[in-house]
N, C-alpha and C positions, 0 to 999 in steps of 0.2 A: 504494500500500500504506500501510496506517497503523498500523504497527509503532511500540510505545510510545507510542504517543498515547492516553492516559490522561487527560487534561482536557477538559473540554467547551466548546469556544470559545465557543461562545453567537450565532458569528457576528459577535463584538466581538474589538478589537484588546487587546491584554493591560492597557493604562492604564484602559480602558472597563470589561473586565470587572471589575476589579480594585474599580471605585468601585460597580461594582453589587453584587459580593459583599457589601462593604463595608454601602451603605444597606440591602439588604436583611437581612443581621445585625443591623445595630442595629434594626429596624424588626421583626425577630423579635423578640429582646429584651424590648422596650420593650411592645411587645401581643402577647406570647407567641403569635399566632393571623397567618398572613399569606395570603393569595389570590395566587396567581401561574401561571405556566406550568407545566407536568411537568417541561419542561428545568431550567428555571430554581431549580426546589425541589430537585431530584436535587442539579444543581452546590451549590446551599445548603448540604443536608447535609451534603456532604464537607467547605465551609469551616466551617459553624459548629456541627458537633461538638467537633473539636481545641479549640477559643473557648473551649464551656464546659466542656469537662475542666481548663483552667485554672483556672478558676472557684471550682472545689471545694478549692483550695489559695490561701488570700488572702493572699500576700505581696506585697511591693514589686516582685518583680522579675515576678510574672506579672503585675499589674495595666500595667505600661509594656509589656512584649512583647503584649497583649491592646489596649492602646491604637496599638500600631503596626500591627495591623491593621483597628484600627476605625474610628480617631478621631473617637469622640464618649464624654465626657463623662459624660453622662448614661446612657450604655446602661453602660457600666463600671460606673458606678454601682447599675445594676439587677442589671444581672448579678452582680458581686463582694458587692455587699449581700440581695438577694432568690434568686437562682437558685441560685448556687453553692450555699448551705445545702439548697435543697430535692431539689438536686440527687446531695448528697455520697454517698450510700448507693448510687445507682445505678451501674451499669460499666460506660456508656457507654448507646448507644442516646436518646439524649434528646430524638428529635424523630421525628415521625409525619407520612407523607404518604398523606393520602385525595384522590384522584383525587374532580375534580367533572366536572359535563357538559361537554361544548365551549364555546368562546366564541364567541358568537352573530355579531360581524364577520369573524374570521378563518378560523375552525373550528380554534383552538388548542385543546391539550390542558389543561385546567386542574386544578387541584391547591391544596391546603390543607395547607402545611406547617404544624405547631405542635408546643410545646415539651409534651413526653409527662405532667410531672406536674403539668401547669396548665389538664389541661382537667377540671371538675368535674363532667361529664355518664358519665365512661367512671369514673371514682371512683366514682359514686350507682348506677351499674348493677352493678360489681364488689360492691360493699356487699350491695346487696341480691341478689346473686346465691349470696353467702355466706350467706346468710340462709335459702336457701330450700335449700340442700343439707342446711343442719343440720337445717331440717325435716323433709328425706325421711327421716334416716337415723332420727329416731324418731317413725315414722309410727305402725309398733304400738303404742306407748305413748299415742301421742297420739287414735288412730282413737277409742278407746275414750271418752275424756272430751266428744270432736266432735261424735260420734253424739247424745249426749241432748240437747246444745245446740241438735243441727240438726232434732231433733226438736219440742223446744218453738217455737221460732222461727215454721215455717209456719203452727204455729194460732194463733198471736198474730197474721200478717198476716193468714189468715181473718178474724178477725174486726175487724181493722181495715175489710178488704173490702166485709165486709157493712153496717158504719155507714156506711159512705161510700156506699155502695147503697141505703140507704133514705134515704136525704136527699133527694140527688135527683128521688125518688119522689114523697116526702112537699111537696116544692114546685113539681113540674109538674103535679099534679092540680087545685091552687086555680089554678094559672095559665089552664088549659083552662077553669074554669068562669065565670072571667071573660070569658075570649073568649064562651063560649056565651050568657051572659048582653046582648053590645053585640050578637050577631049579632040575637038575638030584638029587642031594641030598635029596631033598623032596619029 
């Protein structure tokens, strides 16, 4: 039975897993973006949520209790200097796991943890997603100015059409008559 068994060993003995939450935090950190297992990102989140909820309060005594889990330097550094701020507004949630294909030797389950306001592809879609609502809502007003634009437009490519059609024309007819002229010669 596994009553209360709430952790996910990983298959590692407690010093092990402990150094791997560990690199893999800072390794989040550091390039906001990591590639790993489904296990291994799940157990992630649970450690390094708490991490940077501390973050978002820059005092002394969380940056040493944030380094007693990390021990490195430099992710402190990113985090307490770059994340916490971008992070401050949010309440919680600060990392996303999209599920990738299997892993082609094992057939491990793979996974793409990253820190949720540092991806700028799901920002540029949001953006432009806001963009296009505001247009429905004033389609009527707008149909109306659309209409004559989309009107002129086609016969302006008409007649782009057509110059580009007699050009053509006008330079394979001498081309033919030079042929017909070497044919007779020979």
């Amino acid at each position: 039975m596994r009553h209360g068994d709430k952790v996910n060993n990983l298959g590692r003995k407690t010093a092990h897993r402990q150094a791997l939450m560990q690199n893999l935090t800072s390794q989040l950190i550091q390039h906001k973006r990591i590639t790993t297992t489904l296990a291994k990102a799940k157990a992630l989140r649970v450690y390094a949520e708490p991490i940077i909820t501390r973050s978002k309060n820059d005092t002394m005594h969380n940056r040493r209790v944030v380094f007693s889990h990390l021990q490195d330097k430099e992710a402190i550094k990113e985090l307490f200097g770059i994340i916490g701020d971008k992070v401050a507004g949010r309440p919680g949630g600060y990392t996303r796991i999209i599920k990738l294909p299997r892993r082609m030797g094992d057939a491990a389950d793979m996974a793409m943890i990253e820190l949720v306001d540092f991806n700028e592809l799901y920002k540029k879609e949001a953006k432009d997603g806001a963009k296009k609502t505001r247009r429905s809502r004033r389609a009527g007003s707008t149909a109306k100015k659309a209409a004559p634009a989309a009107e002129t437009a086609p016969v302006e490519e008409v007649k782009a059409e057509a110059a580009v059609e007699e050009t053509p024309v006008v330079e394979e007819a001498p081309a033919q008559e030079e042929n017909n002229e070497e044919n007779k010669e020979a």
